[in-house]
LODREN-399707 format. One record per residue (C-alpha): residue in one letter; residue number from 1; x, y, z; chain. Coordinates in steps of 0.1 Angstrom, whole numbers. Layout:
<code->A | pos->NUM | x->X | y->Y | z->Z | unit->A> .
...
# end
This chain:
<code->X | pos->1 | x->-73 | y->-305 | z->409 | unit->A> .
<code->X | pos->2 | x->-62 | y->-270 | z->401 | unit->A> .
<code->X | pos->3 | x->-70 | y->-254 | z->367 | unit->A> .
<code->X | pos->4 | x->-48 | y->-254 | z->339 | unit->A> .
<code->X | pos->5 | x->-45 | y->-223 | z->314 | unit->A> .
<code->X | pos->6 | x->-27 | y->-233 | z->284 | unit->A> .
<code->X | pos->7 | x->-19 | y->-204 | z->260 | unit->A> .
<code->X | pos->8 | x->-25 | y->-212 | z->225 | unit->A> .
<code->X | pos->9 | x->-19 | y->-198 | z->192 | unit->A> .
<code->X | pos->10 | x->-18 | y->-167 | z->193 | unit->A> .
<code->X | pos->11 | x->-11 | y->-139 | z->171 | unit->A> .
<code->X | pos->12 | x->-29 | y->-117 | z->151 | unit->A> .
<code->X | pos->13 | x->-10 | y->-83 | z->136 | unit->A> .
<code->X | pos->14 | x->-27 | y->-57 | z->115 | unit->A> .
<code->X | pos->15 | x->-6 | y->-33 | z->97 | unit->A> .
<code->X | pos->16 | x->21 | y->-53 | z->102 | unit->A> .
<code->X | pos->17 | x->51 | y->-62 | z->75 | unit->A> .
<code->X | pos->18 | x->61 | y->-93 | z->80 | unit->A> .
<code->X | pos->19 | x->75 | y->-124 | z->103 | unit->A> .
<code->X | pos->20 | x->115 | y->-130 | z->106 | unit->A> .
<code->X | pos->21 | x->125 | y->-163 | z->125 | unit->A> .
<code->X | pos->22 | x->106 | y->-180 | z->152 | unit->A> .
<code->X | pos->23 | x->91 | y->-150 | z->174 | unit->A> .
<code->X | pos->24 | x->102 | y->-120 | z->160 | unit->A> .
<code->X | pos->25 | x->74 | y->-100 | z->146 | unit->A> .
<code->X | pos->26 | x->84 | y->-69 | z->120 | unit->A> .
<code->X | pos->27 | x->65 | y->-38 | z->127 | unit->A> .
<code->X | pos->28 | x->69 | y->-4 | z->109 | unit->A> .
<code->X | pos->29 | x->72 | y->28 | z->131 | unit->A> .
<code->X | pos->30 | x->44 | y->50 | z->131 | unit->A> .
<code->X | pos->31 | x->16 | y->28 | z->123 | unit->A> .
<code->X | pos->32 | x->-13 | y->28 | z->147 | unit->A> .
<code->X | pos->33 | x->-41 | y->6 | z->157 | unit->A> .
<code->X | pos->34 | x->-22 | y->-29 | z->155 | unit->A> .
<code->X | pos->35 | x->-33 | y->-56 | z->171 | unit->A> .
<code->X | pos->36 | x->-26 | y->-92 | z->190 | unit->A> .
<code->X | pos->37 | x->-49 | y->-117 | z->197 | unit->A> .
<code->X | pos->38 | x->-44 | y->-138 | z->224 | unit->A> .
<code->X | pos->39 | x->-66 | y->-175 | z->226 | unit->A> .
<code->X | pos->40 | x->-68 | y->-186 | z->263 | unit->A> .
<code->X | pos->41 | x->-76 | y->-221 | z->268 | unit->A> .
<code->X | pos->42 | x->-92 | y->-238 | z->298 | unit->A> .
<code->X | pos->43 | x->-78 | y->-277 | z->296 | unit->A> .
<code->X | pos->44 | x->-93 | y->-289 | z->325 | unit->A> .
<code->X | pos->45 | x->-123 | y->-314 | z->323 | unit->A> .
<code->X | pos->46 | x->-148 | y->-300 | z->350 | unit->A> .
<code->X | pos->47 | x->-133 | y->-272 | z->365 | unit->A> .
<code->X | pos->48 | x->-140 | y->-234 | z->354 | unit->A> .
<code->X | pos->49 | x->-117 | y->-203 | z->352 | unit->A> .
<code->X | pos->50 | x->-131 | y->-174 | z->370 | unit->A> .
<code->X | pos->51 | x->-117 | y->-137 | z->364 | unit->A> .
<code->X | pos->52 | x->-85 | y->-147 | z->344 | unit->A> .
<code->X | pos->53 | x->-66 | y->-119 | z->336 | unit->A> .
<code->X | pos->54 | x->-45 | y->-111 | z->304 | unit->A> .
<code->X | pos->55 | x->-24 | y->-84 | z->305 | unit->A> .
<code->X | pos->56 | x->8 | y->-69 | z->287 | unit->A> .
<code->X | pos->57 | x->44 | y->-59 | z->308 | unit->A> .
<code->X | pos->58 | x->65 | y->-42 | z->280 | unit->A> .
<code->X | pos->59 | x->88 | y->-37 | z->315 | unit->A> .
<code->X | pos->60 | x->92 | y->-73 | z->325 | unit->A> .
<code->X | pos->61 | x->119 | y->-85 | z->299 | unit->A> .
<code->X | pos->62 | x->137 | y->-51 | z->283 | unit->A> .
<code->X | pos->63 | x->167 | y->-70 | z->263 | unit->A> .
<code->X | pos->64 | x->194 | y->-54 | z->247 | unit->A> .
<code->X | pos->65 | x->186 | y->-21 | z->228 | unit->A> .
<code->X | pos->66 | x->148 | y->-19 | z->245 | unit->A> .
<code->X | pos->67 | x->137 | y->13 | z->235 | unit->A> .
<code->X | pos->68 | x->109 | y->27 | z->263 | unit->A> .
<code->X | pos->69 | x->73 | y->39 | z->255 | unit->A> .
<code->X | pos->70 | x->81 | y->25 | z->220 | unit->A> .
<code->X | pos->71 | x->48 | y->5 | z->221 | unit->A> .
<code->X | pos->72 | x->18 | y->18 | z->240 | unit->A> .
<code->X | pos->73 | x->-7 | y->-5 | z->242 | unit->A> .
<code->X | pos->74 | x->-44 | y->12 | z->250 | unit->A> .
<code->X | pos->75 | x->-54 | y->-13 | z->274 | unit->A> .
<code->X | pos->76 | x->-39 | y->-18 | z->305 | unit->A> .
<code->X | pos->77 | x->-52 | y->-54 | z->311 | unit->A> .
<code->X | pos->78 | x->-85 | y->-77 | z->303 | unit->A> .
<code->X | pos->79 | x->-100 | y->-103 | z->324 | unit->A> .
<code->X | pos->80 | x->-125 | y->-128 | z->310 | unit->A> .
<code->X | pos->81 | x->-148 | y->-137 | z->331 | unit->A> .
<code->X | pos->82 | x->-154 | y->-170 | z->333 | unit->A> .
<code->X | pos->83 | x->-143 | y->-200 | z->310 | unit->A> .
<code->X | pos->84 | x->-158 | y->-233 | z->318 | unit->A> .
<code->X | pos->85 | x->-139 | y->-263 | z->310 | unit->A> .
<code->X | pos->86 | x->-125 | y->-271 | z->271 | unit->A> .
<code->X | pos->87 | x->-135 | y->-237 | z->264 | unit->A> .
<code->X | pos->88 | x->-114 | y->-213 | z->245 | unit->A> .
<code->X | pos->89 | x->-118 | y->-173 | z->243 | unit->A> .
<code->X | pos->90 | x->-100 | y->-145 | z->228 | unit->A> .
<code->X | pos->91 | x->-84 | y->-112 | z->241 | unit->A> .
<code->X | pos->92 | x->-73 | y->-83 | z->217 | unit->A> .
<code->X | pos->93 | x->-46 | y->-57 | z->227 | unit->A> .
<code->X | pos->94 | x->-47 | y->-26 | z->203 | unit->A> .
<code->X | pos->95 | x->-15 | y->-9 | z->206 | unit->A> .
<code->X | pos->96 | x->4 | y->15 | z->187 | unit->A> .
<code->X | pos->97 | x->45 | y->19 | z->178 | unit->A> .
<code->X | pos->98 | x->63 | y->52 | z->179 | unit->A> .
<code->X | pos->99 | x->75 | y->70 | z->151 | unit->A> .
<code->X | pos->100 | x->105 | y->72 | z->171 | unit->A> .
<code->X | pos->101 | x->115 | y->35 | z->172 | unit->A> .
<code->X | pos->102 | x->148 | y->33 | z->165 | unit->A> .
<code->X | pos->103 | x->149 | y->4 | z->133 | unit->A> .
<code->X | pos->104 | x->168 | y->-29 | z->134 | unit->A> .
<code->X | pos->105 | x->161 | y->-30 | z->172 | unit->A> .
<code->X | pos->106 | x->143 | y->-55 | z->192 | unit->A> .
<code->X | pos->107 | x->119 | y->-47 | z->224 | unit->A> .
<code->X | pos->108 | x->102 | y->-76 | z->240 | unit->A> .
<code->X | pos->109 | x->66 | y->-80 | z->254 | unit->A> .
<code->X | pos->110 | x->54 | y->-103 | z->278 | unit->A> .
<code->X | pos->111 | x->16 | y->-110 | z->284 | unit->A> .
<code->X | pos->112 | x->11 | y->-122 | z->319 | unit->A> .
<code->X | pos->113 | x->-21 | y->-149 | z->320 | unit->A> .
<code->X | pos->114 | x->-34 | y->-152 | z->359 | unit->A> .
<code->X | pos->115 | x->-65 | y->-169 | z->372 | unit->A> .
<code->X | pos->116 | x->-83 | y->-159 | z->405 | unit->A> .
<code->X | pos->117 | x->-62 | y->-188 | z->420 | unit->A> .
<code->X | pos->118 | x->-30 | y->-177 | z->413 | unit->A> .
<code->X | pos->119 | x->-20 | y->-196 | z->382 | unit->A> .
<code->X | pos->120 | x->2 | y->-177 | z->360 | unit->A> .
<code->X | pos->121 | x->18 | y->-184 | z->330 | unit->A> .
<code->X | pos->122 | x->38 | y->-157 | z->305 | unit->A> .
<code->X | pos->123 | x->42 | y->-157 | z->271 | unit->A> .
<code->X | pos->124 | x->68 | y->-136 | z->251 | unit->A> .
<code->X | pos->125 | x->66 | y->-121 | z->219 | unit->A> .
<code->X | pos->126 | x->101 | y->-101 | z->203 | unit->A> .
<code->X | pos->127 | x->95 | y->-74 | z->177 | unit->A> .
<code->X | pos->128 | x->114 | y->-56 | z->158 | unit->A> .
<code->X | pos->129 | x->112 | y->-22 | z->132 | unit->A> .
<code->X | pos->130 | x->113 | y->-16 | z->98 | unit->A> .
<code->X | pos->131 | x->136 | y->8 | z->83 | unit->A> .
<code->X | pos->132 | x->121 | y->24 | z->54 | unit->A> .
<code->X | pos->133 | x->130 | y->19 | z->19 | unit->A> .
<code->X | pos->134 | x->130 | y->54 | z->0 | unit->A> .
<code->X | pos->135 | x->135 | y->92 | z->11 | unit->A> .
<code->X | pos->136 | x->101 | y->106 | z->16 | unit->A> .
<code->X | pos->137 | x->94 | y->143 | z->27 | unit->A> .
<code->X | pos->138 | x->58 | y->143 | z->45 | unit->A> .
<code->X | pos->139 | x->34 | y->170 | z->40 | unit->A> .
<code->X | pos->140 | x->32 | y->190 | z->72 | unit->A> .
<code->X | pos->141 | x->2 | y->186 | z->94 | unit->A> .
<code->X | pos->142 | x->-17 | y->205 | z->105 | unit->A> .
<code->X | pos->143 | x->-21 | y->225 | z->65 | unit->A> .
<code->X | pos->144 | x->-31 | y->249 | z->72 | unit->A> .
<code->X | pos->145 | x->-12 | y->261 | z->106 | unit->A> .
<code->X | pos->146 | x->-17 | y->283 | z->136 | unit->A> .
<code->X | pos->147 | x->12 | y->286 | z->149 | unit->A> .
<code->X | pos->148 | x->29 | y->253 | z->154 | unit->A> .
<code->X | pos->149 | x->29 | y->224 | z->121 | unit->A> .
<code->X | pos->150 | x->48 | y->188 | z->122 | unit->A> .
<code->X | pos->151 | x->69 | y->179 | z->94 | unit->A> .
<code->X | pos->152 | x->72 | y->141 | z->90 | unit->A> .
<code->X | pos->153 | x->103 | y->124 | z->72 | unit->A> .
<code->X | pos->154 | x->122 | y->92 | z->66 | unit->A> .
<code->X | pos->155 | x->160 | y->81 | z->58 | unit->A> .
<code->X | pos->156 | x->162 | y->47 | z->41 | unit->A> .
<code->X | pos->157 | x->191 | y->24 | z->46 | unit->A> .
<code->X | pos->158 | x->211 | y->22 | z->18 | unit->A> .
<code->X | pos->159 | x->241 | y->-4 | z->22 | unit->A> .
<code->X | pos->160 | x->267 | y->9 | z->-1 | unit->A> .
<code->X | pos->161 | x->263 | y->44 | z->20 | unit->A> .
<code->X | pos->162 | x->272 | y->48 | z->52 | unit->A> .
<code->X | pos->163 | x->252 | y->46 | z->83 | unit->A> .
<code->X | pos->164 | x->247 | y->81 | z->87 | unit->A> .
<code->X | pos->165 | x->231 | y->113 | z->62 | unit->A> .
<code->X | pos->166 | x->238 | y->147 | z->69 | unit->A> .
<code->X | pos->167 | x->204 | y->161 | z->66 | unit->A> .
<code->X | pos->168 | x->193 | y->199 | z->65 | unit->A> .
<code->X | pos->169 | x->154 | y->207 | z->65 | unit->A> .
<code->X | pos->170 | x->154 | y->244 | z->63 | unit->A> .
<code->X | pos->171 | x->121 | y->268 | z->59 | unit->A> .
<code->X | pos->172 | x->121 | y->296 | z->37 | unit->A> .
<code->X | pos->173 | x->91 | y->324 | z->28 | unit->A> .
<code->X | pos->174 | x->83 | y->328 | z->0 | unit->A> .
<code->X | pos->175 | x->110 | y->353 | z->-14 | unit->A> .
<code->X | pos->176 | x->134 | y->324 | z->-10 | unit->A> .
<code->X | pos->177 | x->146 | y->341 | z->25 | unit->A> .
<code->X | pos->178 | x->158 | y->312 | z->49 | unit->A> .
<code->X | pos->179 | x->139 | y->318 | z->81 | unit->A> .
<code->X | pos->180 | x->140 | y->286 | z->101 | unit->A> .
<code->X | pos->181 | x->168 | y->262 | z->104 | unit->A> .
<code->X | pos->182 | x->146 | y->232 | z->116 | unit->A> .
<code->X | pos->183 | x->175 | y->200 | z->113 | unit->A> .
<code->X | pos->184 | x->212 | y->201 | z->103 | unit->A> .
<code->X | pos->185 | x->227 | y->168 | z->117 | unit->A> .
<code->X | pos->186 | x->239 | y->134 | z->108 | unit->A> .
<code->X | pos->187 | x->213 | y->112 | z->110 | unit->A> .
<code->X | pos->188 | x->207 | y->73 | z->112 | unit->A> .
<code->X | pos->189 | x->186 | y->60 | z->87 | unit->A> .
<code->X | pos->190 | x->147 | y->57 | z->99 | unit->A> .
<code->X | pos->191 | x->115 | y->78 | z->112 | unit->A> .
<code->X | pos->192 | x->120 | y->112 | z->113 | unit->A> .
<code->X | pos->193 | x->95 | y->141 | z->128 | unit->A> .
<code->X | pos->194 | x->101 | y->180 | z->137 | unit->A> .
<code->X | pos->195 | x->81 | y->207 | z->147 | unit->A> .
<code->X | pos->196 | x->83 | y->245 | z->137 | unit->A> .
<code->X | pos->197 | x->66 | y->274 | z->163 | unit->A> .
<code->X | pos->198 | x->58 | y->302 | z->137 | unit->A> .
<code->X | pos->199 | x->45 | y->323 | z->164 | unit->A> .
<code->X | pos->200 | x->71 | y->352 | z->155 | unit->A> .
<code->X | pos->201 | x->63 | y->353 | z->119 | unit->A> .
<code->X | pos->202 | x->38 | y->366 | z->94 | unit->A> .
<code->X | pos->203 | x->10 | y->347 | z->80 | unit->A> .
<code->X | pos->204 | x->13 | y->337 | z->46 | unit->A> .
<code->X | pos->205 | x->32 | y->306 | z->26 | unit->A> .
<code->X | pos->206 | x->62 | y->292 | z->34 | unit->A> .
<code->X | pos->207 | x->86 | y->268 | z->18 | unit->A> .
<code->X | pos->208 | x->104 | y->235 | z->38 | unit->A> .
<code->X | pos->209 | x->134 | y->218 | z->13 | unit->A> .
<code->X | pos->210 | x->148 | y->186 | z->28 | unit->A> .
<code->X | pos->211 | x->187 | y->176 | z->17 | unit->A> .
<code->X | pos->212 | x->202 | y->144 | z->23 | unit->A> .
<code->X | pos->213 | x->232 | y->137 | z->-1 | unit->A> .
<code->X | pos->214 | x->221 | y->140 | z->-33 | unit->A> .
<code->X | pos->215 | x->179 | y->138 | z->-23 | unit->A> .
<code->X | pos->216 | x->159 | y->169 | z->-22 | unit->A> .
<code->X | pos->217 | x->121 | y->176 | z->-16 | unit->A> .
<code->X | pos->218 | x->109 | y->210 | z->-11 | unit->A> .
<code->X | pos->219 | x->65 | y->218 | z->-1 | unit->A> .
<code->X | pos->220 | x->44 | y->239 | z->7 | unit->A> .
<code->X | pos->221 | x->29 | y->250 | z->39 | unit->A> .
<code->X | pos->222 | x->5 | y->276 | z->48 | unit->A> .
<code->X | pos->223 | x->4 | y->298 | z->81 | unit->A> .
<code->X | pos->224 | x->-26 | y->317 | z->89 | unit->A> .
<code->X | pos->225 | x->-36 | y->340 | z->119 | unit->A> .
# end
């Protein structure tokens, strides 16, 4: 008698939101160090499970509106490596989303399961991403800089608005001089991140304002030699 894998329960995610229907997990772009938890079971009576593997194919099923390298898990795959009969183990994937992810769409993620004998069985999870709820200018990192810094900012969705902001993030010195021209688009509400190459200019402070409608935020930064 061949062995049976059965995947049970299964899901564990830290830092993440909230559930919405069946199997579609909400996560928020940006956030690092999530995790799943898989429990694989052996059902069969007498037989073990040598070197089953567990591993995750973001590829496998894209769906509409997949969005690549938007999750990168840090394993590649994880084999336990034996489970006798009735017994149950756990895997964890650690993975992390992109700041990128574009919100209010769905990737999917199959885990394959496969024994040494060839029994395979899949299991599918759907997520999706937050959109964030406020405008929110980041502090740019590295503060101080030498000579590159990334500025970090979000666009909420706000219904009675529509889809896209015109956004401006400008840099100025400290005279109030515009020097750097960093966005000036219409954007779609979500996860936002820039960089800005000082090499050509002085050390010393600098001001970044972001504008969108009738938000602004202006900091600090500092560029040192």
């Amino acid at each position: 008698m061949k062995n049976k894998l059965v995947l049970l329960i299964l899901l564990i995610l830290l830092l993440l939101s909230k559930s919405f229907a069946q199997t579609i997990y909400e996560l928020t772009p940006g956030t690092k160090g999530n995790e799943i938890m898989l429990t694989v079971a052996n059902v069969s009576e007498i037989n073990p499970a040598a070197n089953v593997t567990v591993k995750p194919h973001p590829t496998l099923s894209k769906g509409e509106g997949f969005q690549e390298k938007t999750i990168t898990f840090r394993q590649s795959e994880q084999t336990i490596e034996i489970l006798n009969p009735k017994e149950e183990k756990e895997v964890t994937f650690i993975f992390d989303v992109s700041r990128n992810a574009q919100i209010n769409k769905k990737d999917t993620i199959d885990f394959m399961i496969i024994s040494s004998d060839g029994i395979m069985m899949t299991k599918q999870f759907i997520f999706s991403y937050a959109g964030p709820k406020e405008f929110k200018l980041e502090q740019n990192f590295p503060n101080p800089f030498n000579p590159t810094t990334t500025i970090q900012y979000q666009i909420p969705v706000i219904a009675s608005e529509t889809k896209q902001s015109a956004v401006k993030l400008i840099v100025y010195d400290i005279l109030g001089s515009e020097v750097a021209t960093l966005v000036n688009d219409e954007q779609e509400a979500g996860y936002y991140e820039v960089s800005w190459n000082a090499s050509n200019f002085a050390s010393g402070a600098y001001i970044y304002r972001l504008q969108t409608g009738s938000f602004v935020s202006v900091k600090k930064m500092m560029l040192l030699r």
